[in-house]
N, C-alpha and C positions, 0 to 999 in steps of 0.2 A: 845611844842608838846608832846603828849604822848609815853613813849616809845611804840614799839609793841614789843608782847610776844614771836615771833620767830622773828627767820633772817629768810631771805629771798633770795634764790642763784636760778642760772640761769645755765640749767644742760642740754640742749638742744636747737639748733637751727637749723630750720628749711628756710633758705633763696633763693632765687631766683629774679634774678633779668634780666636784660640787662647786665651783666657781665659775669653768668651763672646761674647753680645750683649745690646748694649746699654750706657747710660754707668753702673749702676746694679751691673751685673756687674764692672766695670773700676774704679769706686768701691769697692765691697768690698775687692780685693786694694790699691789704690794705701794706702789708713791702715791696711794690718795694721802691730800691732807686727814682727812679721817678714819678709823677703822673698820674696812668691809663690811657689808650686810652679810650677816650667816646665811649661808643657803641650807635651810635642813627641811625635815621632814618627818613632822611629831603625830600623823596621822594614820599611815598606815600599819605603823608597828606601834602603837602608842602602848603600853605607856614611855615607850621607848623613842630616841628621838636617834634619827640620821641625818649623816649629810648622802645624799641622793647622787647618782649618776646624772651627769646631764644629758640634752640633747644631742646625738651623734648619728654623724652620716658615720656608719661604719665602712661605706662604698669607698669612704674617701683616700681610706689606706688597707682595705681588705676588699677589691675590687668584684671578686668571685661568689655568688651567693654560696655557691656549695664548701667552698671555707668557711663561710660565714655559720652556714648552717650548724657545722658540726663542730662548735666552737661553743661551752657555754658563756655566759657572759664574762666573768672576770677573763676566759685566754681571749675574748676580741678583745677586753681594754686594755690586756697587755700588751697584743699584738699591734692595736690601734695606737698605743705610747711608743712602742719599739720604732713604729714607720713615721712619729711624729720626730724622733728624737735622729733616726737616718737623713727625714727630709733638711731637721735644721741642718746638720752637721756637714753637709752635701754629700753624702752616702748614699743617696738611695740609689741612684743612675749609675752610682761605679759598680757594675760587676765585680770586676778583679777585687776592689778594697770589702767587697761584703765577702766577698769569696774567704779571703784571708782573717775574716773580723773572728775575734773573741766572744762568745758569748758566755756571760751569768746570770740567770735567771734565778728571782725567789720567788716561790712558790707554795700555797695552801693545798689545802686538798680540794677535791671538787664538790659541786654542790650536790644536795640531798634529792632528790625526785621526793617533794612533797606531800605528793597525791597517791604516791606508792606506799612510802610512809604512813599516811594516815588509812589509806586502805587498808593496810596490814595490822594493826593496831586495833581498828575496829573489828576487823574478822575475826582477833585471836580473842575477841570476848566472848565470843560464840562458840567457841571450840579447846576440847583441852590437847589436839595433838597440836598445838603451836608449833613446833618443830618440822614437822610435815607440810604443816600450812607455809613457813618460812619459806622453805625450799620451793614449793609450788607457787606461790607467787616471785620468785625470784626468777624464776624461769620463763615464766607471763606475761607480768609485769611491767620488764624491767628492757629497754629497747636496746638491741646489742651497741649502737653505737653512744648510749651511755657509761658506760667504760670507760669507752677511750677518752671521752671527752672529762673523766675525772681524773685521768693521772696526769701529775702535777709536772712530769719533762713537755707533754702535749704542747707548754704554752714554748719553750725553746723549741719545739718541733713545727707547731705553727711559722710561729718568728722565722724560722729556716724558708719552709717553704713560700709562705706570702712575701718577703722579702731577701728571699735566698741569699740570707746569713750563714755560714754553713763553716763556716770555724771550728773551733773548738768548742765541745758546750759544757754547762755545768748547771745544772739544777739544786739549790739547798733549799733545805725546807729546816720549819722550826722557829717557825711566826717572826717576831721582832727580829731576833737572834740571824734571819736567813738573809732580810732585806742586810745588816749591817756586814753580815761576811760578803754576801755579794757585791757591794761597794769595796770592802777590802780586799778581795782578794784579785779585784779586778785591778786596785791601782799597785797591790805589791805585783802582780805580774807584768805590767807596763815600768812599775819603777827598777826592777830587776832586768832589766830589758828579753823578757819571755814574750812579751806582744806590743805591738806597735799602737796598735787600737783595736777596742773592747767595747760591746754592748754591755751594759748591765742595768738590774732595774727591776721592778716587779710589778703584781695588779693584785688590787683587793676589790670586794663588789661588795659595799655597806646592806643592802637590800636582800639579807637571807638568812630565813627563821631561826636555821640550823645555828648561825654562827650568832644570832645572837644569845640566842639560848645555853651555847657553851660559854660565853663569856658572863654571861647572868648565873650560873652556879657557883660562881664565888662572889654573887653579888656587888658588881664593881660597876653597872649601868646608869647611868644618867636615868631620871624620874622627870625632871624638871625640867621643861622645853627652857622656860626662864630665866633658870641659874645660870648664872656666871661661871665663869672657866672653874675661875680662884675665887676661894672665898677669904674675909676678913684676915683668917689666922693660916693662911699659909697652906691650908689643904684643898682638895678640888672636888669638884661635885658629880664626879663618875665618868665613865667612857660612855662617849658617843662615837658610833662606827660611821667610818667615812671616805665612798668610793674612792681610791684614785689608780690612776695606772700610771708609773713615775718612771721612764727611763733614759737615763746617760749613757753619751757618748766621747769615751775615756781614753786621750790618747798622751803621747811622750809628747814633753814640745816640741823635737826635732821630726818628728812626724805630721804637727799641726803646722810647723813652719814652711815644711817643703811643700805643700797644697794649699797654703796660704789661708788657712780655715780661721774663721773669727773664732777669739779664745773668750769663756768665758770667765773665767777664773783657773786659776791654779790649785790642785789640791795639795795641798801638804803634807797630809796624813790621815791616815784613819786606822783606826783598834780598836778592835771586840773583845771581849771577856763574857764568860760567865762564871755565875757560882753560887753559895748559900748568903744570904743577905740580911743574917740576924748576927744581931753583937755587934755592929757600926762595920763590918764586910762587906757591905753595897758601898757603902761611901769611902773605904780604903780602898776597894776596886777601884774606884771613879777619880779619886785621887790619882793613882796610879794609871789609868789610862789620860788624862787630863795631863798628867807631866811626860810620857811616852811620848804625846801627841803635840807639844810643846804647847798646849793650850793655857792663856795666862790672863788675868788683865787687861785688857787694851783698852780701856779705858771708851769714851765717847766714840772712835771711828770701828768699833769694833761690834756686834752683834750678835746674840747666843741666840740661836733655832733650840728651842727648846721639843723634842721631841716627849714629854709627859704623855701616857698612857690619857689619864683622869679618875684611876682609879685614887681615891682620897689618899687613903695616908701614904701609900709606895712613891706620888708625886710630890705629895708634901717633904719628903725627904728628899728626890730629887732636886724641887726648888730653895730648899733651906742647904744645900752642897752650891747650886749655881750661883745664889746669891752671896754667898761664903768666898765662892772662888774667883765671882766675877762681880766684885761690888760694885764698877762702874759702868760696867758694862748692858746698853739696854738687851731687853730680853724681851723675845718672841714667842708665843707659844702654839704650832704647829698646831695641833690640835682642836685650836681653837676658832682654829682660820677654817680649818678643811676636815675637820674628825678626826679618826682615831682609825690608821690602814691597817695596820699587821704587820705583813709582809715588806709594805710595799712603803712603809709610816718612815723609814731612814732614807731611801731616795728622794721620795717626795720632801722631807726635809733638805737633803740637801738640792735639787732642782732649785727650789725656792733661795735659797742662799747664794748660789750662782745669777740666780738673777738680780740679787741687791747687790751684788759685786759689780756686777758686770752698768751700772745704771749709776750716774753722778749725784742721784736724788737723797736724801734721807728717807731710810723705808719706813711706811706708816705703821700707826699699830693693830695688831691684830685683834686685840680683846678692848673694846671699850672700856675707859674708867680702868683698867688693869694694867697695861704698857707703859710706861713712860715713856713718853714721846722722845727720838732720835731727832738730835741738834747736828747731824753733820751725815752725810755719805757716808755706807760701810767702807770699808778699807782689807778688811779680814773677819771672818765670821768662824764659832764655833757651834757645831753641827751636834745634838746627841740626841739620843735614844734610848729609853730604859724598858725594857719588853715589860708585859704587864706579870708576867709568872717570870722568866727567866730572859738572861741579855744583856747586854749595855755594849755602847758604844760611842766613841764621839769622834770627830772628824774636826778638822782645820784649813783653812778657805782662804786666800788672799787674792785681791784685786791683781791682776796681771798690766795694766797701765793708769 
């Protein structure tokens, strides 16, 4: 691989989750001696279980109610992680450096108006010109500033105006697959020296019908508030969808140095693939991104963020690759801590990675009874993500002092 012309440091986090907000909230739980209490939420979608949005002032970084308004929930918790991750990085007061900043955004579709939906559905059982009926309630219905508020650039368009980021922008969409190229393509443009410093990041909202019900037709949803991540023989017990809104602020070192920004870790590398994933192809993929990514080993000071979906057997294979590749190395499992984002599930992985770098502690574990306990401070962390239908990626993290 070629080298690239900068390094590449992580100088801002911006996170939220079902734990709370903020990286300060998510530092607490990551060096307990014991493994967090799950925050979830097995009652309003039962039999389905989330990890929930928390309590938020949104005033706190989306000052304006009428942003607020026309905002649905996932673009304020992206917007509300974008102005968390400027505040740390001390961006948010510079003009000129937001003026000049990079943005990447990953991005879902919007949500369903539920009440229109069900409205419409019951009506066309009364009627056989359903096609007519469609249209006239679409027209009705449907309030014009729900539109805008479903197309998936809105939330880099928000981000511009609430925090007048106004760079270059870039939107991917493409679930797992969008959060991992916007992490990548944010640090090959900084290590290629195209940009000095770079937003990138995404938001998912655990809390809607729609999105669980698209991920329940290939029946891959957790049933069991109960169950454990992992079970006995290596496979896991379903996705549980889980808000967060995850975003980084990604600059060159010679960029963190001259404004003297606290670094939190260095990234190394990061590389996405996709493909077909029968015939042992997911795990020659991962091979190959794993040696691209110079990802190895490291034995006790090193740390794998396991980004597992939970649908059973795609993670079962996932973890019988990690334990293969990193036998000594202890293992995390994202998902277990905070749910299962989509979008947003390789950020917030790596957020969280950055922050057991950046900390002298041994990071706790995340799954009771499942973790083996870490005997020493990370040093270097490897970050992945295997999207639940299509993706993969993994990423490499070392301590900067």
């Amino acid at each position: 691989m070629t080298e690239p012309s900068h390094q590449v440091v992580v100088t801002g986090i911006g996170l939220v989750t079902a734990l709370g907000v903020g990286r300060q909230a998510h530092r607490d739980q990551l060096f307990a001696s014991t493994a967090p209490d799950r925050v979830t939420d097995s009652e309003r979608f039962a039999p389905y279980t989330v990890y929930p949005l928390p309590e938020i002032d949104w005033s706190a970084q989306i000052p304006r109610r009428g942003d607020q308004r026309q905002m649905e929930n996932w673009q304020r918790l992206g917007v509300y992680a974008a102005g968390l991750a400027l505040d740390d990085a001390g961006f948010k007061d510079d003009a000129e450096a937001c003026a000049s900043m990079d943005m990447i955004v990953a991005a879902g579709g919007g949500e369903r108006d539920i009440a229109a939906d069900t409205l419409i559905i019951e009506e066309s059982r009364k009627r056989n010109d359903r096609e007519q009926l469609l249209n006239d309630k679409l027209t009705t219905e449907l309030r014009p500033t729900l539109f805008l508020a479903q197309l998936s650039n809105l939330l880099a368009g928000n981000i511009s105006i609430v925090h007048k980021v106004t760079g270059s922008s870039r939107t991917l969409m493409g679930e797992e697959g969008a959060g991992i190229s916007a992490v990548e393509t944010a640090y090959a443009r900084i290590a290629a020296g195209q940009s000095t410093h770079c937003l990138a990041g995404g938001a998912f909202v655990s809390e809607r019908l729609d999105m669980l019900m698209v991920m329940e037709t290939i029946q891959g949803l957790g049933k069991d508030p109960t169950a454990p991540f992992w079970n006995q023989d290596g496979t896991a017990n379903g996705m549980n969808l889980g808000a967060s809104g995850a975003f980084l602020v990604l600059e060159s070192l010679e960029h963190a140095q001259a404004r003297g920004a606290h670094v939190y870790a260095r990234l190394e590398a990061v590389f996405g693939d996709r493909g077909p994933r029968d015939d042992g192809r997911l795990e020659k993929r991962l091979t190959r991104l794993a040696d691209d990514a110079g990802a190895s080993d490291g034995g006790a000071d090193t740390v794998v963020f396991s980004g597992a979906s939970g649908y059973p057997d795609l993670s079962a294979r996932e973890r019988a690759f990690l334990k293969s590749r990193f036998p000594a190395t202890p293992l995390r499992t994202v998902g277990a801590l905070v749910g299962h984002s989509v979008e947003a599930h390789f950020p917030t992985a790596v957020a969280l990675a950055c922050l057991a770098l950046d900390d002298a502690a041994p990071i706790s574990p995340f799954a009771a009874g499942e973790d083996a306990p870490a005997s020493t401070a990370a040093n270097s962390a490897i970050v992945t993500t295997i999207g639940h239908v299509r993706g993969e990626g993994i990423a490499r993290l070392t301590r900067t002092s």
